[in-house]
C-alpha positions in Angstrom: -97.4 -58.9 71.8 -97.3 -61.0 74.8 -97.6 -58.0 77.0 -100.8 -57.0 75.5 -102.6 -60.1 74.8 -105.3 -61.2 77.6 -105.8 -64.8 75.9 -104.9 -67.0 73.1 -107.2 -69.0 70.9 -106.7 -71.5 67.9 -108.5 -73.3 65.3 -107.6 -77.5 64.6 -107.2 -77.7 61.1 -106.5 -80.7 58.9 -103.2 -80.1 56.8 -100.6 -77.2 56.5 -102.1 -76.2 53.0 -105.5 -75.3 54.8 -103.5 -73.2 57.7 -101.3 -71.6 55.5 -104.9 -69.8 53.3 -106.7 -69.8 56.3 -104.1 -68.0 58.3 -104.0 -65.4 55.2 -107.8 -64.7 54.8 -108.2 -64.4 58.8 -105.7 -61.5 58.2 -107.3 -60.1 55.4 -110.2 -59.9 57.4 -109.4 -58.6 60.6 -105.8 -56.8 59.4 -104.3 -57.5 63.2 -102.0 -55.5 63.6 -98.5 -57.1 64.5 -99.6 -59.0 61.2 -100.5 -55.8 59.3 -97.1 -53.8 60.5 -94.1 -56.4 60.0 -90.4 -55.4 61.5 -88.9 -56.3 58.2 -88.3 -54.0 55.4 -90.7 -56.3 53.7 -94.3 -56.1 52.7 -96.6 -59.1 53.2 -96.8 -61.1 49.9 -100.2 -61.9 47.6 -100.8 -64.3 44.9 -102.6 -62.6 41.8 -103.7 -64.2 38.8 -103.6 -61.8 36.4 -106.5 -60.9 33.4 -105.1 -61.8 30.2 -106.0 -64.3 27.0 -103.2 -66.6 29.3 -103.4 -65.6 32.9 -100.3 -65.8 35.1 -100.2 -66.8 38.2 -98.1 -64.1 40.6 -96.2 -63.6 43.7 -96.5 -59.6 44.2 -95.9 -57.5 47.3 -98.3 -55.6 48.9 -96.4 -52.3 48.3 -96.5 -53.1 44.5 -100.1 -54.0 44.2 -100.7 -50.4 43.2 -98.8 -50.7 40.1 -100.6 -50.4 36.7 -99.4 -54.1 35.6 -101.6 -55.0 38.3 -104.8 -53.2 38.0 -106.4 -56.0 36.0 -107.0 -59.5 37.9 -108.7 -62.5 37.9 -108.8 -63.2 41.4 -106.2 -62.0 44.7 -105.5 -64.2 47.4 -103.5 -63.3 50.7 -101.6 -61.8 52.0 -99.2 -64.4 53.3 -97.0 -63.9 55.9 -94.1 -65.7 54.8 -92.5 -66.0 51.0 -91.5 -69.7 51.8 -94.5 -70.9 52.5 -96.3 -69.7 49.7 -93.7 -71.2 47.4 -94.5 -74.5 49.0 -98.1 -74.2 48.3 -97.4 -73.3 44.7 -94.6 -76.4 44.3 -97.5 -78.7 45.9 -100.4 -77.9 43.7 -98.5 -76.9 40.4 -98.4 -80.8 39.2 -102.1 -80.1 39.2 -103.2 -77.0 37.4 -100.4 -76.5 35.4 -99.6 -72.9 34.2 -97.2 -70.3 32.3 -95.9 -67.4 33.4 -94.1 -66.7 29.7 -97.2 -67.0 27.6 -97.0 -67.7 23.7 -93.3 -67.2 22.7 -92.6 -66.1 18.9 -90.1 -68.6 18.4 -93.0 -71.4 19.3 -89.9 -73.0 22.0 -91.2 -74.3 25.4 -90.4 -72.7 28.7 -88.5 -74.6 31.3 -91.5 -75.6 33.2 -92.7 -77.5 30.1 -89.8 -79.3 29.9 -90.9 -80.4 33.6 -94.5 -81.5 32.9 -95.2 -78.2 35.3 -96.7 -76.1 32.5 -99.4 -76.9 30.1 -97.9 -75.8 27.0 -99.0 -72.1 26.3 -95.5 -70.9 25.5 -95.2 -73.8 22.9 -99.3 -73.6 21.4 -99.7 -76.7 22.6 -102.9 -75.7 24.3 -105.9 -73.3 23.5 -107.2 -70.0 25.0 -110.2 -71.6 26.4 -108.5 -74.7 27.7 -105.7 -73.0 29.6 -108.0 -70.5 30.8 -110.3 -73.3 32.1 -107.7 -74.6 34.1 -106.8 -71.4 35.7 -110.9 -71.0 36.9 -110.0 -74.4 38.3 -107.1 -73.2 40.3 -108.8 -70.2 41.7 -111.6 -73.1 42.6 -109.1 -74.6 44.6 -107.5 -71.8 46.2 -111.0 -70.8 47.5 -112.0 -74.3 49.1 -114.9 -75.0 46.0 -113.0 -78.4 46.3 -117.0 -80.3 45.7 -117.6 -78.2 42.7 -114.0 -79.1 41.3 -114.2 -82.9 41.8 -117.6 -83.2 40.4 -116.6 -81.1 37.0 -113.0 -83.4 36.8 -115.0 -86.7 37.4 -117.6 -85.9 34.4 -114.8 -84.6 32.1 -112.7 -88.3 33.1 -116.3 -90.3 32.5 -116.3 -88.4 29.1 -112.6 -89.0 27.9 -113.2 -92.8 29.1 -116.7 -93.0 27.3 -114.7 -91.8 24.2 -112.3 -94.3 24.8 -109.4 -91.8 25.1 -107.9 -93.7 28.4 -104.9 -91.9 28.3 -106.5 -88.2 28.7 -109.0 -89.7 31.8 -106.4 -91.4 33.9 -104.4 -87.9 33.5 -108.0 -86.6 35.3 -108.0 -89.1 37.5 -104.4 -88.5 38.9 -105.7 -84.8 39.7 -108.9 -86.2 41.0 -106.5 -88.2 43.6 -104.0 -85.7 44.2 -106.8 -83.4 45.2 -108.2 -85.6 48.0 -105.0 -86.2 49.0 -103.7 -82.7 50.1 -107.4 -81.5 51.2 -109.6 -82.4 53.3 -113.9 -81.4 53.1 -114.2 -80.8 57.0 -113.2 -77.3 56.6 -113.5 -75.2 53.2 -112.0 -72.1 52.0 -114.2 -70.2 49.9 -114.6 -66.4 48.8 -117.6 -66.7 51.5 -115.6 -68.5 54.1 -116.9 -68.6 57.4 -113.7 -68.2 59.8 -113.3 -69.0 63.1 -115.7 -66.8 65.4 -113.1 -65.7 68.2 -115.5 -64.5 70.6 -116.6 -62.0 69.0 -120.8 -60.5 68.8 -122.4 -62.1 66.2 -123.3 -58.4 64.6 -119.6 -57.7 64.8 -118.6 -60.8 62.9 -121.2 -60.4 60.1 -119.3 -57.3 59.2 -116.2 -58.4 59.2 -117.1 -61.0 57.0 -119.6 -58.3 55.0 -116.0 -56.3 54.6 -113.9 -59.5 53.9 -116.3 -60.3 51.0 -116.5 -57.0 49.4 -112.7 -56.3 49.6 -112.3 -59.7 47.8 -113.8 -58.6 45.4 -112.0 -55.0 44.6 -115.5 -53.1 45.9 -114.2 -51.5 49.0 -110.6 -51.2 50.7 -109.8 -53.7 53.0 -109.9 -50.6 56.3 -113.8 -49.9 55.2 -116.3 -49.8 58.1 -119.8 -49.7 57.8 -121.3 -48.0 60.6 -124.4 -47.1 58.2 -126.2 -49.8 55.7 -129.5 -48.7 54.3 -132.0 -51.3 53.4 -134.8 -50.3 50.1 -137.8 -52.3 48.7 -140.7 -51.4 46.9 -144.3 -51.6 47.2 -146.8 -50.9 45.3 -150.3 -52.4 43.3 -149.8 -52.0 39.3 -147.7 -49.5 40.1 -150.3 -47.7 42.2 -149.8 -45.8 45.6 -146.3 -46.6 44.9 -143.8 -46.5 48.5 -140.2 -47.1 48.4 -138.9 -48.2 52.5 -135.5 -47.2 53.5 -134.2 -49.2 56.6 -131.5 -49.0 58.6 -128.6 -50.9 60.6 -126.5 -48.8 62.8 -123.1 -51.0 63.5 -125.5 -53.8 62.7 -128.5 -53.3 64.5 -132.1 -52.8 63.6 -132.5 -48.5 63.9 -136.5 -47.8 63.7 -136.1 -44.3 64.3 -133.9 -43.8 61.0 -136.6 -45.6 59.2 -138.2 -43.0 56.2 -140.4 -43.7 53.4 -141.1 -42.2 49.9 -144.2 -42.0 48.3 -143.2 -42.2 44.4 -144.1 -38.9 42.6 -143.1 -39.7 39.3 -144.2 -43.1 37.9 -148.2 -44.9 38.7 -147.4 -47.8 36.4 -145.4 -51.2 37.5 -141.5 -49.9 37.5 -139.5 -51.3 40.1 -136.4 -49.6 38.4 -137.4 -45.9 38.2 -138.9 -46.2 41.7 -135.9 -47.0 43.5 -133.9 -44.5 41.0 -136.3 -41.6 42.3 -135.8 -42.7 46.0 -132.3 -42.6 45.7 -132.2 -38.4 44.4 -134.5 -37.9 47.0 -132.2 -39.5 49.7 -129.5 -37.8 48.6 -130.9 -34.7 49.0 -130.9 -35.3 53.0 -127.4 -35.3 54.2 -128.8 -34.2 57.7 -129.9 -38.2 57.7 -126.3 -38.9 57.7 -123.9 -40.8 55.5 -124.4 -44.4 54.5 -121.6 -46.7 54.2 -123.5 -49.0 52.3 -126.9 -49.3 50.2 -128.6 -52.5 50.1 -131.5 -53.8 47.7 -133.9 -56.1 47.9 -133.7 -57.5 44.4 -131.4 -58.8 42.0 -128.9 -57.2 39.0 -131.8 -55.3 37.7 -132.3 -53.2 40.5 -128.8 -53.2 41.5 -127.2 -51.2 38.3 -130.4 -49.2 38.9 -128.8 -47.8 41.6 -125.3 -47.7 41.0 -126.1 -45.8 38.0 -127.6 -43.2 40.4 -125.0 -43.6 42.9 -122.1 -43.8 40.6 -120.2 -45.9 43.0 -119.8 -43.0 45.6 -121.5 -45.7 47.8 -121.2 -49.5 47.2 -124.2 -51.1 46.1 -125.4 -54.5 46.9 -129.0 -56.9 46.4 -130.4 -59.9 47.8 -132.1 -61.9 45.5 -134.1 -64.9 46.4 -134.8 -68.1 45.9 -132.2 -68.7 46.8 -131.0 -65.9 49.0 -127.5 -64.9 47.0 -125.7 -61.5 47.2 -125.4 -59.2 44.2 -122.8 -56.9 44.2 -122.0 -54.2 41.4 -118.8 -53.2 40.8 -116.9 -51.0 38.0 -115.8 -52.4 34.9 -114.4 -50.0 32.0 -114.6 -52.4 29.2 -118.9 -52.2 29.9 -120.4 -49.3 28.2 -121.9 -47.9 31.6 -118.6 -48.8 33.2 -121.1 -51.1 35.3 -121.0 -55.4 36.0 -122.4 -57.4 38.8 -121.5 -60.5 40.6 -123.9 -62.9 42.1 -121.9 -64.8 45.0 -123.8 -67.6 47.2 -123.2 -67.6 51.1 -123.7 -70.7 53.4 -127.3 -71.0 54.7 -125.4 -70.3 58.0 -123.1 -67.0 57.0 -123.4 -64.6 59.8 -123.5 -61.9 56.6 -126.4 -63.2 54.9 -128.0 -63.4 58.5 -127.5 -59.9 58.8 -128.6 -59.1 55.2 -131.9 -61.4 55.5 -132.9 -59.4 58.6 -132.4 -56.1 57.1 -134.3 -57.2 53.9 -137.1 -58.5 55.7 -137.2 -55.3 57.3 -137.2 -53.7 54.2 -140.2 -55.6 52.7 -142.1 -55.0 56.1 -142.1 -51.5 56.3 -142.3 -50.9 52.5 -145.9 -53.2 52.5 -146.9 -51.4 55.7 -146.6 -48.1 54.3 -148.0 -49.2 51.1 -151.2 -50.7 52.5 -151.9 -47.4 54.6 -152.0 -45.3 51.3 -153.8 -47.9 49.6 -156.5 -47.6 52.4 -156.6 -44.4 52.4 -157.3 -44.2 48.7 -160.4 -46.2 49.3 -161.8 -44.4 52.2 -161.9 -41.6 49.4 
C-alpha cells in the first residue's frame, strides 16, 4: 500500500465511537480495496438488526450475509474492519438501548443479560412488542448519527413520566439522555445520508458515490453498482391536454442535451400524471439503441414512483424527488405487499452533493417537459 499511494489524507473526529462508524461507512462507500480484500481468512464483519416481533441485534460476516436467516432486516450497518472494536461499541452503548438476542423463552426465565440490567426483559415478558421494538428504532437512531431527533423524543417521554409523577421511570430517561451526550458529540453526524469526507474528489463523482452509498443502504442496489446512465421524467400538460412526458439525462453525472427525447402522450387527454409516465416508460423501452439506464429518476413523489416500478419491475431502480421539501423516494421490493412494491421517503441535507445532483437533473426535467409542452400547445392554437 505504501508503494502505491501518492498522498494521505484524514478527517479530525471527536471520539473513537464516531471513527470506528465513520471508518465503516467510508468503506461501504468507496469499497477500497486493501479494505475490501483482507489477508486473513476472515470476512469483514456487519451489525444487522434483524426483522422480527423482537429484533436482535447481530454480528454476521460478510460471507454469511447471503444466508436465508438473514434476508429479512431492519437496518445493516458496516462493515467493520475489526471484531474487537465493534464489541466495544456494542459494550459502550448496550446500558442504553437494552436488547435480547433469546427473545420470549417458554419457561418465562430471564437471559443472562437480564440478570445484568443489559437486557430489557423480552425473554422474561417483562416488556411489550411495541415497547422493545421502540427501543430498537432508537438504536438504529443512534447508529445513524439522528442523535437531535433521539434527544428531543427521550426529553418529551422524561417531561411525561415526571408530569405523571412517575420519577423513577424519567430519571431512568434522563440517565440515557446523559449518557448520550457524553459518548457523542453534534459537530459531526452519522446518518443514512451522511455526507463523508470529500477526499479530493469532483463534486459529480462524489454525488454518486454517495447516490450508491444510499441506495445500497437500503438493499436497492449492490454495493459495486455504477451509474454511468440516470434518466430524468416529468410531465407537462393543461387538463391533461397536449400532454409531453421529458426524458433527461446525466452521463457519469453530467447534463447530456443530445440524449434529451420527448413523448407526446397518445393514450390519455385527461389530467393522469400516472398513466402518462407508465406510457413513456413502454415506449422507452422499446429503444434499446438509446442505451441502457442505470437509473430512472421522477420528478414526483410515491405515486408516481410505484407507477413506474410497476412498469419496470425493478429491472431498473426507481427513484422520485418530491418537493417541498426536496426528499428522495425510493421503491424497493417488499413480498409481504400485494404488488411486491413499498417506498421510502429519506431527507438529505440541504447541502448533500446527491440531492445537488438530483435537483439539477429534475429541474432539467421540468424545463424541457414545459418547453415541449408549450410548443404543442402553440401549435394547437395557430390551428
Amino acid at each position: 500500500m505504501t508503494e502505491l499511494a501518492h498522498r494521505v489524507e484524514y478527517q479530525v473526529l471527536d471520539n473513537e465511537i464516531e471513527a470506528l462508524l465513520i471508518e465503516a461507512e467510508l468503506i461501504k462507500a468507496h469499497q477500497p480495496y486493501f479494505n475490501s480484500r483482507l489477508k486473513d481468512d476472515k470476512s469483514n464483519i456487519y451489525l444487522l438488526i434483524s426483522k422480527e416481533d423482537f429484533p436482535k441485534v447481530l454480528r454476521v460476516r460478510r460471507t454469511d450475509l447471503n444466508k436465508k436467516i438473514y434476508q429479512q432486516k431492519l437496518a445493516l450497518f458496516g462493515p467493520f474492519a475489526s471484531a474487537s472494536q465493534l464489541n466495544e461499541l456494542l459494550k459502550i452503548i448496550r446500558p442504553i438501548f437494552q436488547w435480547c438476542n433469546q427473545g420470549p423463552r417458554k419457561d418465562g426465565k430471564a437471559c443472562f443479560y437480564a440478570h445484568l440490567d443489559l437486557c430489557s426483559g423480552a425473554c422474561c415478558q417483562k416488556i411489550s412488542k411495541e415497547n422493545y421494538q421502540k427501543d430498537i428504532h432508537r438504536l438504529i437512531a443512534f447508529l445513524k448519527g439522528q442523535k437531535k431527533f433521539l434527544l428531543e423524543e427521550l426529553k418529551t417521554e422524561m417531561l411525561a413520566f415526571a408530569k405523571a409523577e412517575d420519577f423513577e421511570k424519567a430519571q431512568i430517561i434522563k440517565n440515557k439522555i446523559d449518557l448520550i451526550k457524553e459518548i457523542t458529540s453534534s459537530q459531526y453526524k452519522l446518518k443514512s445520508d451522511i455526507i463523508l469526507p470529500n477526499f479530493k474528489q469532483a463534486e459529480t463523482q462524489e454525488a454518486l458515490v454517495h447516490l450508491r452509498h444510499i441506495l445500497h443502504q437500503e438493499g436497492v442496489t449492490c454495493s459495486q453498482q455504477q451509474f454511468h446512465r440516470i434518466e430524468g421524467y416529468d410531465v407537462s400538460n393543461t387538463m391533461g391536454q397536449q400532454a409531453t412526458v421529458s426524458m433527461v439525462v446525466l452521463q457519469d453525472g453530467q447534463i447530456a442535451k443530445n440524449e434529451y427525447k420527448f413523448f407526446k402522450i397518445r393514450s390519455l387527454n385527461t389530467p393522469n400524471d400516472y398513466g402518462m409516465l407508465q406510457e413513456a416508460i413502454k415506449r422507452r423501452q422499446n429503444h434499446p439503441e438509446w442505451g441502457k439506464a442505470d437509473l430512472l429518476m421522477i420528478d414526483g413523489g410515491k405515486g408516481q414512483v410505484r407507477a413506474i416500478a410497476k412498469i419496470c419491475k425493478m429491472k431498473v431502480p426507481v427513484i422520485g424527488l418530491v418537493k417541498n421539501p426536496d426528499r428522495l423516494v425510493i421503491s424497493m421490493q417488499n413480498p409481504d405487499k400485494k404488488d411486491g412494491l413499498s417506498t421510502k421517503i429519506i431527507s438529505l441535507q440541504a447541502e448533500h452533493p446527491t440531492l445537488k445532483m438530483l435537483q439539477k437533473l429534475r429541474d432539467e426535467a421540468h424545463r424541457f417537459a414545459k418547453k415541449q409542452h408549450t410548443r404543442l400547445r402553440e401549435k394547437k392554437l395557430l390551428q
